[in-house]
N, C-alpha and C positions, 0 to 999 in steps of 0.2 A: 567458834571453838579455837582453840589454843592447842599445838601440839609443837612439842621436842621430839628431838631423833636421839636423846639422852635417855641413856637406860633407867627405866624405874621413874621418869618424870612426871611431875605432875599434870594431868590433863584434864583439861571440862569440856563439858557436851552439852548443849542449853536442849529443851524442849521449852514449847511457847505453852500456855496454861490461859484460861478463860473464866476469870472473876463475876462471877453472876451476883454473888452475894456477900456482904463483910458485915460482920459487927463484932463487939467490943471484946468478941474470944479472942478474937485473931484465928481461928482453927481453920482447917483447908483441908483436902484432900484430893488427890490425882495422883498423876503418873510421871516421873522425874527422867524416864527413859521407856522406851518403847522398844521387844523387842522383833526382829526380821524386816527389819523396814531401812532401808537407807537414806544416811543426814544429810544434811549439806557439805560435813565434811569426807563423805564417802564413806562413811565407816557405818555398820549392820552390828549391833549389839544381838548375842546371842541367847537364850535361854538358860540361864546356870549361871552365867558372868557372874553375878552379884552373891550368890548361894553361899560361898565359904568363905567371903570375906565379912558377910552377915551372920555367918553362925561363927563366928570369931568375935568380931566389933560388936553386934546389934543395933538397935537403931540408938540407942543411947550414946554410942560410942561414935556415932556419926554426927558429924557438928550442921548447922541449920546458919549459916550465915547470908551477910548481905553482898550480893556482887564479888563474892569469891575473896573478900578482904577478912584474913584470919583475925583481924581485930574488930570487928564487926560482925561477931554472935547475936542474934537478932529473936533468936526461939529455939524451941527446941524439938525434934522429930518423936513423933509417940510412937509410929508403927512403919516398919520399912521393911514389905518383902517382895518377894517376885510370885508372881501370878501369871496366869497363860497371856496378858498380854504383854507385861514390859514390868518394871520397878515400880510397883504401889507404893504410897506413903499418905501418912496422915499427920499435920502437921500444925504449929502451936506457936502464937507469936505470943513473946511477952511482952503485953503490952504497959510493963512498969519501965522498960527501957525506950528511954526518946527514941532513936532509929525505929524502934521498934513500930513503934506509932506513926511516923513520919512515910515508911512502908507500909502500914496499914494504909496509910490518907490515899498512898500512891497506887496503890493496890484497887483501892474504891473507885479512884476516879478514872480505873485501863491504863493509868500513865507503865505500870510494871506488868509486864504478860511471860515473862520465862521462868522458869526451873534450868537448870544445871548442876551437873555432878563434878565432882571435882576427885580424881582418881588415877590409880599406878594402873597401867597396863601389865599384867604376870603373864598372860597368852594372847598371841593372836595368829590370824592367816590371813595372808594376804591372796586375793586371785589375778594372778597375772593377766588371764582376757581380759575383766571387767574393770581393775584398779581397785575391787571394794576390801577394804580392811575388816575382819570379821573378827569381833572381840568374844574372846572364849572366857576367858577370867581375869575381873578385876578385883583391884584391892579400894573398896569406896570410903572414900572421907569425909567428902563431906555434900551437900547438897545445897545451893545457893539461890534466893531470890533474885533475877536477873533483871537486863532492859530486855536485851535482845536474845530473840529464839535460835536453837537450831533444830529444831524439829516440829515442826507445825501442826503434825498430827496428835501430839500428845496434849490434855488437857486437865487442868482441876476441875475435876466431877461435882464439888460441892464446895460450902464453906459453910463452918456451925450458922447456926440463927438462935438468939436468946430473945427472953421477953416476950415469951408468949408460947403455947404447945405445937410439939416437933409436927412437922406437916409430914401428912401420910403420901407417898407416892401415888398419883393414879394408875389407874389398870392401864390406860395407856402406857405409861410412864417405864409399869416394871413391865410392858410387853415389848417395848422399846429394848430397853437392859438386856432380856433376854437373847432376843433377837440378835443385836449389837455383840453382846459377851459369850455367849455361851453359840451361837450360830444355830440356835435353835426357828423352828418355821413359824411363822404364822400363827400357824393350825397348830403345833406342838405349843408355843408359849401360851396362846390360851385358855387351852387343857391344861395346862401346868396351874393358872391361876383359877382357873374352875373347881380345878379338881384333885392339886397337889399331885405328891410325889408319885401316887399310884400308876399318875399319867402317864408317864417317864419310865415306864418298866421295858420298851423296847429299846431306848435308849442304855439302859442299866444292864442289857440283856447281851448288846453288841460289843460290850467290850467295854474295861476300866477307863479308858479315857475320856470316850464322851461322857460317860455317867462322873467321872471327877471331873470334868469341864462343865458339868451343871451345878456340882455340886459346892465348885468356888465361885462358880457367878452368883448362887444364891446369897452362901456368907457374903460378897463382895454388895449385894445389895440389900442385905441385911446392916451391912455399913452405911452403907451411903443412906440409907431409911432413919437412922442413930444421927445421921450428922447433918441434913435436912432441917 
């Protein structure tokens, strides 16, 4: 990461990503920021950071570049929002541009494993015990395919696959998702895929949030099932 003590400057924050799969889309999808978790450069992104300067810009207005070089536009972002875990994005090389392709080659063979955001700090707080910088709201620009991570825990979940029909997740698979996304048990994700939504009425019953923390892990794997 890159950081100024200049008001309003530009800054990036890498997250490392996990290329399982590439073909000739180019399309991807993961997480470009992860939020409550500290980086390598001390800094804890919060919940909301990203919310009003995406209902501002959208993801269209956010550039998709390579290595953070404003002349090197590389694709372009289809879907960028925040979800209970960090900054979601779903994402689209074009591959009629050389670079374009040349980070796809790089992309296939692990040689490229980061995401990074490129962004104005508008708030933050600092904790004087701990040293951790806590970002309340930024203004996001752009988001870049990188060499190097700073966040290790954040990952591309998927990457389109053409040439043949979408593969179905298995029951493992979405009992995993659950599990992982939503912090649901065991016993709960199972009922969930046995038996759907009815299952989940004690959940629905305790209070709006876990019932909307299932109900975005679902859409959230109702994506990743589409891009598969």
């Amino acid at each position: 990461m890159t950081r100024s003590l200049a008001k309003n400057s530009l800054e990036q924050k890498r997250a490392a990503f996990e290329c399982r799969k590439l073909s000739d889309t180019g399309q991807f999808e993961g997480y470009a920021s992860l939020f409550g978790a500290e980086d390598l450069g001390r800094d804890v992104v919060r919940k909301g950071a990203f919310s009003k300067s995406l209902s501002q810009r959208g993801a269209g207005g956010v550039k998709l570049l390579f290595q953070h070089d404003p002349a090197e536009p590389i694709g372009v972002w289809d879907r960028i929002q925040e979800d209970q875990n960090g900054l979601y994005v779903q994402g689209r090389l074009l591959m009629e541009v050389a670079r374009a392709r040349e980070v796809h080659a790089l992309m296939k063979a692990g040689a490229l494993d980061g995401l990074s955001i490129g962004f104005h700090t508008k708030r933050a707080q600092t904790d004087r015990k701990t040293g951790q910088r806590h970002l309340l709201e930024v203004d996001l620009w752009e988001i870049s395919i990188v060499t190097f991570p700073m966040h290790p825990d954040a990952r591309i979940r998927s990457v389109k696959r053409m040439g043949g029909e979408a593969r179905m997740p298995t029951p493992r698979e979405i009992e995993h998702s659950l599990r992982r996304d939503a912090g649901l048990s065991r016993n709960q994700a199972r009922a969930l895929i046995a038996g759907g939504y009815k299952t989940l009425r004690p959940l629905r019953d305790a209070g709006p949030e876990g019932w909307t923390s299932v109900l975005g892990t679902l859409e959230a794997a109702r994506e990743r099932i589409a891009l598969t």
